[in-house]
Structure formats: C-alpha cells, structure tokens
N, C-alpha and C positions, 0 to 999 in steps of 0.2 A: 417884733418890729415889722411895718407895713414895708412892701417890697420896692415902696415910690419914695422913700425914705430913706433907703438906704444909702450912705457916700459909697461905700465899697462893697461888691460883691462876694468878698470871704468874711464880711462881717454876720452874715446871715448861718444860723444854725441849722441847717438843714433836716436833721433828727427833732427839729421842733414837729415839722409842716407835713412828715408823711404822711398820709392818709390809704387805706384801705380800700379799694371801689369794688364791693360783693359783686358786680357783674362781670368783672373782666377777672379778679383776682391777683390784678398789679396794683402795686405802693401807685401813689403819685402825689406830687411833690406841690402842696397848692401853697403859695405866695400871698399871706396875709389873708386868705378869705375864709369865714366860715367854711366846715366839710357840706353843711345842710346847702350851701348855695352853689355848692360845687357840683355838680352831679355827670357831669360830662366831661371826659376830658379833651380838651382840646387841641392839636396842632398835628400838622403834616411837617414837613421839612420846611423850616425858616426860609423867609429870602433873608439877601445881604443885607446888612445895616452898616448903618458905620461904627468907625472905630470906638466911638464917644458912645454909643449905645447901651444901656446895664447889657454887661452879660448872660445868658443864659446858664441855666445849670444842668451840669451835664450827668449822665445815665452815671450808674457804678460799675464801672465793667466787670464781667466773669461773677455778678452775685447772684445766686439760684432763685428765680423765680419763687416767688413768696406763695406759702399754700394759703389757704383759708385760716384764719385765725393765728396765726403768724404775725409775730412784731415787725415795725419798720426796719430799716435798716436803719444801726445807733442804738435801738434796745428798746423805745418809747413805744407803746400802742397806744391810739387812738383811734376811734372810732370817729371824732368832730374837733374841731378846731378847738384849742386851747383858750382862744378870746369867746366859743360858745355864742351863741345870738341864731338870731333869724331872720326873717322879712327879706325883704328883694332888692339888697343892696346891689349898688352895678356889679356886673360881674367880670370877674379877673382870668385872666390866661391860666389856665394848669399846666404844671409840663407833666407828662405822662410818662413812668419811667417804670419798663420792661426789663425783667432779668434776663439770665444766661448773655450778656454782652461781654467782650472781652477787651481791654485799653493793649494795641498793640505797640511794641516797645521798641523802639531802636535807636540807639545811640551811635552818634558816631565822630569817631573819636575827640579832634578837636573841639566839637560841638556834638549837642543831644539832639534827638528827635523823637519825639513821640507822639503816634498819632494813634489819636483816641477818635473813634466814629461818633462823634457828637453834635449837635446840632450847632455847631459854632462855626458859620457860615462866614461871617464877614470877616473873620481873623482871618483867613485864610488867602496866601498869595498863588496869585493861577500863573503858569505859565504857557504860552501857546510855542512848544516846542518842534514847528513846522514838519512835522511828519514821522520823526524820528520815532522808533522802536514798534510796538506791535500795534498799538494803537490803544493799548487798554488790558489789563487781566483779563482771564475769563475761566470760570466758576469748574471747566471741566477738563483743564490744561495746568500744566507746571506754571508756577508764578515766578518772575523774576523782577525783583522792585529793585531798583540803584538808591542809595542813601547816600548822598553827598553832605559833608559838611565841608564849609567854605572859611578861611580864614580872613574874610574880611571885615574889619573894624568896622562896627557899628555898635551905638549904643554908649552908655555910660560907663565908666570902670574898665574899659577894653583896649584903652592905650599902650599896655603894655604888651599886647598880643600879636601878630603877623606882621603883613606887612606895610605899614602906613599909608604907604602911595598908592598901593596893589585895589584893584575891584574887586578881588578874590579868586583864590586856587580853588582847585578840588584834592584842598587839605588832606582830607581824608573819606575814600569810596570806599562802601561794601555794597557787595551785590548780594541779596538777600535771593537764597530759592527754596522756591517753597514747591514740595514734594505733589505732582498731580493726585497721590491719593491724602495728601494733607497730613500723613504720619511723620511728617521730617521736616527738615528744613537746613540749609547751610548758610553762613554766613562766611562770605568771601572777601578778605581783604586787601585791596587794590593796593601798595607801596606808591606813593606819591610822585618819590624820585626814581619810578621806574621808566627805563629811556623805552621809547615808544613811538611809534608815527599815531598822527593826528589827521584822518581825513577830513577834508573838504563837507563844509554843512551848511545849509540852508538853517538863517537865522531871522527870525521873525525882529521888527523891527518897533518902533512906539506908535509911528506912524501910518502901520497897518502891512508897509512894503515888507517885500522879503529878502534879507540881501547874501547874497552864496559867501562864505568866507573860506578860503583855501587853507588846503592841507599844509601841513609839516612834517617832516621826515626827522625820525631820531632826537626825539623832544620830550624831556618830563613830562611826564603823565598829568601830572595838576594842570598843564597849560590848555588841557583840555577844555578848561574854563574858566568864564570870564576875560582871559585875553586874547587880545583882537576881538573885542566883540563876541566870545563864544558866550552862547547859554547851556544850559545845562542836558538839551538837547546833542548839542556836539559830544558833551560827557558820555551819554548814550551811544553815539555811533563809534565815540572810541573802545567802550568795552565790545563792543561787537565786535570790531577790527581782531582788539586782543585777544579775546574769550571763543567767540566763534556762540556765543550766548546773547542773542536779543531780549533787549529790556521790553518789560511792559510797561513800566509806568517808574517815576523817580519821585524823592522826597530831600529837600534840601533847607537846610538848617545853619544859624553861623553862631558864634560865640556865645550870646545871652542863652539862646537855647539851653547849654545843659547848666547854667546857671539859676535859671528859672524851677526849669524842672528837678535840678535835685534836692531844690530848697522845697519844692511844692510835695514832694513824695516823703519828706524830713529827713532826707539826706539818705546818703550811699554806704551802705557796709565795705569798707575795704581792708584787708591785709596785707602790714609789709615784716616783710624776714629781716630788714637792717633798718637801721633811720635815715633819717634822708632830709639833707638842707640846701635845695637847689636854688642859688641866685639867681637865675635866669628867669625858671617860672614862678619863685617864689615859694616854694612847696618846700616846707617845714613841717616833717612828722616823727615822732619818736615808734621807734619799732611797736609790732604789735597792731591790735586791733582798731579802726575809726570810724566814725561815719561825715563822710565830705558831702557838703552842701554849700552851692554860690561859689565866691574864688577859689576855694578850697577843691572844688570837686572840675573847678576847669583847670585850675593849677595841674591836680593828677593827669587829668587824658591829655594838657599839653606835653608835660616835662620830657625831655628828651635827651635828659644827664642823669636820672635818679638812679634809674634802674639800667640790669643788661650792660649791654657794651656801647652806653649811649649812640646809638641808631634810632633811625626813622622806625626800623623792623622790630626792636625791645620795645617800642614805643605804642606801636601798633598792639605787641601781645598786653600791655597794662589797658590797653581800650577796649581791648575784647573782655578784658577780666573785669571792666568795669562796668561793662553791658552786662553780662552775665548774672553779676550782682545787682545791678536794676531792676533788670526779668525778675529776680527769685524775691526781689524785695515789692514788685507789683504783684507777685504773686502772693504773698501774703496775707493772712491773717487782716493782718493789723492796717492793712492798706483796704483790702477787699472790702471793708466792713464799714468803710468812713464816705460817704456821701462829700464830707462834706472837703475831704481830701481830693477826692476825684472832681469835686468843681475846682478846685485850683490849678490840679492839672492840665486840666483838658483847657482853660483858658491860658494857662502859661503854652500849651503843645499849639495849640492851634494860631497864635500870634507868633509860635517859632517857624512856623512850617510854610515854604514854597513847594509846590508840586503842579503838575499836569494838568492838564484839561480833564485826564480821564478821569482822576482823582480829586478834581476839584468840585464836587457835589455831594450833599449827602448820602445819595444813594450811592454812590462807588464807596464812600469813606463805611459807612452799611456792612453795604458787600465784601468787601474789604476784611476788617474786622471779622464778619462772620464764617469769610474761609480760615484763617489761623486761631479761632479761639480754641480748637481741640489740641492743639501741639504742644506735645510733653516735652519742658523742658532739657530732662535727659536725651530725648531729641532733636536738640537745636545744637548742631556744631561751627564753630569757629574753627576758620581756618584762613593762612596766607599764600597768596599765589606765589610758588616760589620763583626765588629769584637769586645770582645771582653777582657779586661786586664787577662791576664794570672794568671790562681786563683794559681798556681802551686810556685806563686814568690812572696817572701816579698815586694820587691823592684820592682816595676814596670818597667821593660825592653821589654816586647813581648806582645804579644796578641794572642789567639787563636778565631779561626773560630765562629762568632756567626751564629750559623746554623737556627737557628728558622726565622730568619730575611734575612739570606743569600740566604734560600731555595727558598722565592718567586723573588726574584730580581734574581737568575741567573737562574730558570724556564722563565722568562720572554723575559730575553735575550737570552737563546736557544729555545725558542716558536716563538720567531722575534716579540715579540711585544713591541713596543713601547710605553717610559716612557714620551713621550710629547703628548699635545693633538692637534693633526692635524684640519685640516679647517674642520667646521660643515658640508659644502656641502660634501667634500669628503670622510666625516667619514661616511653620510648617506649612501652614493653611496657605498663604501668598505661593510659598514656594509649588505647592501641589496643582495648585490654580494656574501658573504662570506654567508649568509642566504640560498640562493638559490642553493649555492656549496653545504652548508654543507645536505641538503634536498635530493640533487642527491646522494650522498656518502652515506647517512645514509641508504638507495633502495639496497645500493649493498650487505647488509646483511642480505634484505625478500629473502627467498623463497626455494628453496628444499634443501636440505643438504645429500651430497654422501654419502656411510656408509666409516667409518674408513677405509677400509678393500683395496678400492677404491683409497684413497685420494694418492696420489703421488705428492711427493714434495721435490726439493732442499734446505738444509738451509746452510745460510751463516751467518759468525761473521762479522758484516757493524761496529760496534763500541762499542755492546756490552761486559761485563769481559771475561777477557782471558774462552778460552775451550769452551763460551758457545754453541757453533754449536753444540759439542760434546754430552754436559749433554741434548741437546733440542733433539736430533735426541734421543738417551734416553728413554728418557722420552716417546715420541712419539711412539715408537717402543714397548715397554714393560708395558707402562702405559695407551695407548692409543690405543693401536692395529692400526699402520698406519706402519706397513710394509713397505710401499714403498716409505720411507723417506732416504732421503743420505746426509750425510755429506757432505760438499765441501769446509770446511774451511774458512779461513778468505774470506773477498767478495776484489773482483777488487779495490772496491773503497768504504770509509765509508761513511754513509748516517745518516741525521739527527736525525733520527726515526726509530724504526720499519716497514718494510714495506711486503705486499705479493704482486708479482709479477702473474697475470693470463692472461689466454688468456677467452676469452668469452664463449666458450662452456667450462669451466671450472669453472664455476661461483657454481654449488653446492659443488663441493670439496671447492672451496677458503670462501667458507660458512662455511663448518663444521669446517675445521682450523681452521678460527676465535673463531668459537664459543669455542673447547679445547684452545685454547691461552689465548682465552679474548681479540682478538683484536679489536682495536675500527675503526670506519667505515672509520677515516683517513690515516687507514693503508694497507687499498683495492688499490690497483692500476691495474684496469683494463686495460687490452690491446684493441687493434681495428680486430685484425686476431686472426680467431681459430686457435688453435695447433693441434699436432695430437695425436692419438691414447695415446704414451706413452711416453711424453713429460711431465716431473715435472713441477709447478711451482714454483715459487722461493722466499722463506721466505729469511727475510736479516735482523736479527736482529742489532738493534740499540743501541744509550747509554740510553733510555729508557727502555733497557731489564734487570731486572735482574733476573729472575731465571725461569724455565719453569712452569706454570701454575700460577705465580703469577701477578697480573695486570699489568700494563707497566705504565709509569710514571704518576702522576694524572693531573689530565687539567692546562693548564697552567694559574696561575691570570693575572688580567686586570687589576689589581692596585696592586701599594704596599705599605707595611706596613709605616705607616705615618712618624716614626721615621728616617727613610732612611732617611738622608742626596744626596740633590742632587741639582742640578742648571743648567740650558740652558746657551749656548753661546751666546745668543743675550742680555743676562742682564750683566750690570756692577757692581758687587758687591767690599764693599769697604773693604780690610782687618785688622780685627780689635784682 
C-alpha cells in the first residue's frame, strides 16, 4: 500500500517496508518506495504539523541494534522493496529507525502516560510553566519528573468519570526519581486528599501576561490544579512545599490516556484474589487472571470500592500494581518485537501527553528516553507518602502528613538513595568507592583555619527559605566577625545541598567556615586552580539549610521504616 494512500495510519504493515542500509547497519522504514531509490536516509527532528497530518512512525524502543545480515524487525528480510523496479521515480521521505531506544512508561493512576521519545511533534501539548522547578533535567544529576493525571472530562465515553463542572484536579501525582547514577528509580505517590498548603504561583496566561495566583492554607492537595486558574506549574511548587524535592520537569495526562494506550499495547495483565462488581466504575471481573484494555482498564485505576478498605490510599496501591504490569508488559517480548505496535503507541502517548517547555522537543524527549533505558525493573520501586486520617474530622474524608514516617522516605529520596537492593557485586564495589570518597572528603577539614577576620566569602540562597543569604551573611558579620562576607542573593541555579565552593590555596579559610556553619565534609568542594589575593569563595546554601549556626539536615537513612508500604515493578501483585 503507497503511504499517500493510506486513510489510517495503523493500517500500514510496517514489517512489509524494513529495509537494510549496509552503510549505517540500521533497518529503516521506507513508505512505498523502491530500496534501489532509497539510498539515503532522510530527517532530523520534525517540525510541528498539525493535527490532521498522517502520522509519523515511530522508532521500536529498547530493540538491539540490528547486526549486518540480520532480519527486520517482524521476521521479513529484504534487501529491496517488494513492488521491485527502478528508474528515478520522485523520491519519498524514509524514516530512519536506530536501535537500543527505550518507550518510557508511566501511568498514572486515574489516567496513563506514556512517553515514547518519537518524533511525533505535533501531538504534543507544551506548557509554559512560568519558572517553576529547575528548569529542565540534566544528564549528570538525579531526575525528578511529576506525572500528573487530571480527572477532567474530555473526550468521548468519559461522562461517567470526575467531575463534570471541574477543569480538573491533580487526581492523581507521582513524583518519579530517577537515581544520579541511573541504577534505581522510585515512584512516589502523592494521596490526592492529602490536606496541604498551596503556595502562591506565577501563572502564565493565553495572552502572553502572567498573572500571580495566591496561596491557600490547609487545602487538598489536587487543588493544586486547575482551580483558580492553577496550571500545573503550581503542581510543581506544591510538591516542593511538601517534599522539600524540586521537580524538573512534569508530564500530564487525563482520562483517554490510559484508554488509548492500554488498548494500543493489547491490553494489561491484571490479578484479582476476589471478584469484583463495582456500580460506580462499572468494573465487572470474575476472580483470577485478565487483560483490561479501554473502559475496562480505566474502570480498574478508577475504582475506589473494589478493593482494600475502599480508600483513595487502596486505590492508589491497585494503580501502582497496574503500572507495574504495563512496564513488564512494554517490556516484553512480544511488545519489543512489533513495529508496528509501537506506531500505535507512541501516536495514542504522544496525543495524551501535556508537558514542559523543557520537554516539549525532540531533543529533550531523546534525552529523556536515553537516561532511563538501563533501569531494571527490579529496580523501580513504588511507594506512598505516608499519611495519616485527619484527626481534625468526624467523618473520615482527608488525611494529613505523617511526618515521623514521611521524614526518612523523603530524606532518602533527596539523598538519591535507593529503596531496592542492587547486585551484591555492585553494592561491594559502589560501597568501596563511596568508602574511599568519603576518606578523601573527610581530609578536607584537617588542618589550619584562617582567623575570622581573613575569611572572605560570597553566600548565595541555592534552595534554601526565602532571605536566608541575608540572615547568613548576618550572622557572620556580627556574630562571627567575618567581615568580608557579601551577599549575592538567590544563586544562578539551586543545588541539592549546601555546598562551599574554594579554590586550593584557600583551604584554611573554607576550614574555619565549616567549622562556624557546621558543615560536613560533603559540603567542601575544592577546586583545581588557586585564586587570587581577593577573590571570595562561595557558600550556596541549600534545602538542607535552615537557619545559620544550626546543623544542616541529619544523615540521610539507609533503610526505611518497615511499615512503608512499597513494591518493585518486576513483581506481580494480585488486587485484593
């Protein structure tokens, strides 16, 4: 079938049109043309089109680069196009499709998301989220993406779902982190109705302007968006507020989402221990094994009587169990190896999906992709921020923050350490290394210390509470006797931690700083070049600061409290 021909873009066989190109040793995917007239392949990253435009076809993600002599993906080899010919007919676009890529996966609960780094450009909705979070991933730092699904009605078949008047909650958040050395990853699940303040955000407007929307105090957590005008930006500075974890970037999705997409993947393995005939969502299953696709599979991650003790919280664990078995099912065989499965995909992912500026381009959706394709499932855990029933209510409707429980699980997640336990050989090795680091580091706070009088130093607010450059320099100046500290305001760019910036022949002054701070040896960052004469160095306080002279956050745990609730994506759990 010629590809100007086609009405629908899943009409096309994909495993017809692979071709072979001995120079590069990638498939590539040519649309109706002779292989003899093909010989170069074609495109950089798309611009936008519009909606009505044929779709594009997208890469296979995670399939192994194809050796020499090696079938297409689908099982077909050729060397020339099946219609055969020659001559110098016009020539047509090739899409050019490169192994090792990976479709990353994430659902969330009420609705799916799935974003596949594909060149499907014009599906995609951008949002300009006035400033909010870090400003973007980046390649050599922990990753923290927010996955919002919104419960508001859009689309065909969706009448029965949220709530009708509503522009949408933030239904359902996880905060995805992804490990700085890319071995882990945690999924964090935000309870909807957990009571919460909502600060003050700068919201981009249609018209260009930007208008501040004020804070709320002691408010469900979903109000974070959508009302009053919030965008999903506000979403972002609220997990901040709560987490003390800055996003980099968000992905947002509503109802069709995982309707699309679990019909496009052929549906969801799922398990239940009882049957289950919920009027509300509708979800009708006889005990035992299923695969949900379309109503059936938004039926499950809606329901919120099936299972548990009909709670938002039981509700939340059947959404993670249903992620879980998405991953293992994109993981697959039988998924990996279909071309023409993953064009369906990545056209139903990419027409679900709102996001960022920073992730609204090829290259970030790339980049993207190409940080998580190594994460072993066994190392992706789910887990819920705990929480508490709201002692404040007769009637149990919300829940507040259980802090005691909450405090080591989201220390752990902004420590970067992870909740699964990695290969023995590799823990040794990490653990020896990290031994040896921490040996050099602990060296950089022997030995002379400048006097006060001496010490010259820039401080910068990196992320910790508003002003505090101000009350530090302060402090330092009047409490301290270090005169030649300066303010310089918020810093370039916020940093994980507290950190002092020096150069080498400045190692007695960044001694005695420490020592008035209290900082710990992880917070030394030597340089390689002396500076000169009278050149500060540069304190950057972090969300580990709060106050000047008072310690900085305490060490982070290695384990957590037993009662946490949590589960890897590589297990199948059955919902009960």
């Amino acid at each position: 079938m010629d590809a100007q021909s086609r009405g629908r873009a899943d009409e096309i066989d994909p495993a017809d049109q692979w071709v072979l190109n001995p120079r590069t040793g990638n498939y590539e995917l040519r649309l109706g043309e002779p292989a003899a007239q093909t010989r170069r392949p074609s495109v950089g990253a798309p611009r936008r089109s519009s909606r009505s435009a044929p779709a594009p076809t997208a890469p296979s993600p995670a399939v192994p680069k194809p050796r020499r002599g090696d079938g297409p993906p689908g099982g077909r080899r050729s060397g020339r196009s099946r219609k055969g010919g020659g001559g110098g007919g016009r020539r047509k676009k090739a899409l050019v499709v490169t192994g090792g890529t990976l479709a990353f996966l994430l659902v969330a609960g009420s609705v799916g998301a799935y974003l596949y780094y594909d060149h499907l450009n014009g599906n995609l909705n951008v949002t300009d989220i006035a400033g909010a979070g870090t400003g973007g991933f980046k390649k050599d730092q922990a990753i923290n993406i927010l996955v919002i699904g919104t419960d508001k009605r859009s689309g065909a078949g969706n009448e029965g779902y949220g709530d009708a008047e509503s522009v949408g909650h933030a239904d359902t958040t996880i905060l995805f982190h992804v490990a700085k050395d890319r071995s882990n990853a945690t999924a964090l699940s935000i309870p909807r109705d957990l009571i919460t303040d909502i600060p003050s955000c700068p919201t981009k407007q249609p018209d260009g302007s930007t208008k501040e929307i004020g804070g709320t105090k002691g408010t469900r957590f979903n109000n974070s968006l959508g009302q009053e005008g919030r965008d999903a930006g506000c979403t972002m500075r609220t997990v901040k507020e709560l987490t003390g974890i800055e996003v980099d970037n968000f992905m947002m999705v509503d109802f069709n989402a995982v309707k699309t997409l679990s019909t496009a993947v052929g549906g969801v393995p799922v398990c239940l221990e009882k049957a289950v005939d919920d009027k509300d969502s509708k979800l009708k299953l006889s005990q035992g094994e299923h695969r949900l696709a379309g109503e059936q599979a938004l039926a499950f991650v809606r329901t919120r009587h099936a299972f548990g003790n009909e709670s938002d919280l039981d509700r939340i664990k059947t959404q993670q169990q249903f992620l879980g078995s998405m991953m293992r099912e994109m993981k697959s065989k039988e998924t990996l190896t279909s071309p023409k499965k993953f064009f369906s995909l990545a056209e139903a992912a990419t027409k679900s999906l709102t996001v960022d500026k920073g992730l609204g381009s090829i290259d970030k959706l790339t980049d993207l992709a190409g940080e998580l394709k190594d994460i072993n499932l066994k190392n992706v855990t789910f887990t819920t921020l705990p929480v508490l029933d709201n002692p404040a209510e007769k009637v149990k409707a919300t829940v507040v923050l259980n802090q005691a429980d909450a405090d080591p699980l989201l220390q752990m997640i902004r420590g970067d350490v992870s909740l699964t336990e990695v290969e023995k050989k590799e823990q040794a090795a990490k653990d020896a290394a990290d031994a040896d680091a921490k040996a050099k580091q602990d060296a950089l706070l022997q030995g002379n210390k400048a006097p006060a009088a001496d010490v010259r130093v820039d401080v910068y607010n990196g992320g910790g509470p508003k002003g505090s450059a101000s009350t530090t320099l302060n402090w330092l100046q009047n409490t301290k006797g270090v005169s030649k500290a300066g303010n310089q305001g918020n810093a370039p760019a916020k940093v994980g931690a507290t950190q002092l910036e020096y150069a080498p022949n400045q190692a007695d002054q960044a001694r005695a700083l420490a020592e008035m701070m209290g900082l710990p040896a992880t917070a030394m960052k030597m340089g390689t070049a002396d500076a000169s004469a009278k050149t500060p160095m540069k304190l950057t306080l972090g969300p580990d600061f709060k106050e000047p002279g008072a310690p900085l956050a305490p060490p982070v745990p290695q384990e957590l409290p037993k009662d946490i609730q949590q589960t890897q994506a590589d297990k199948a759990v059955c919902a009960k």
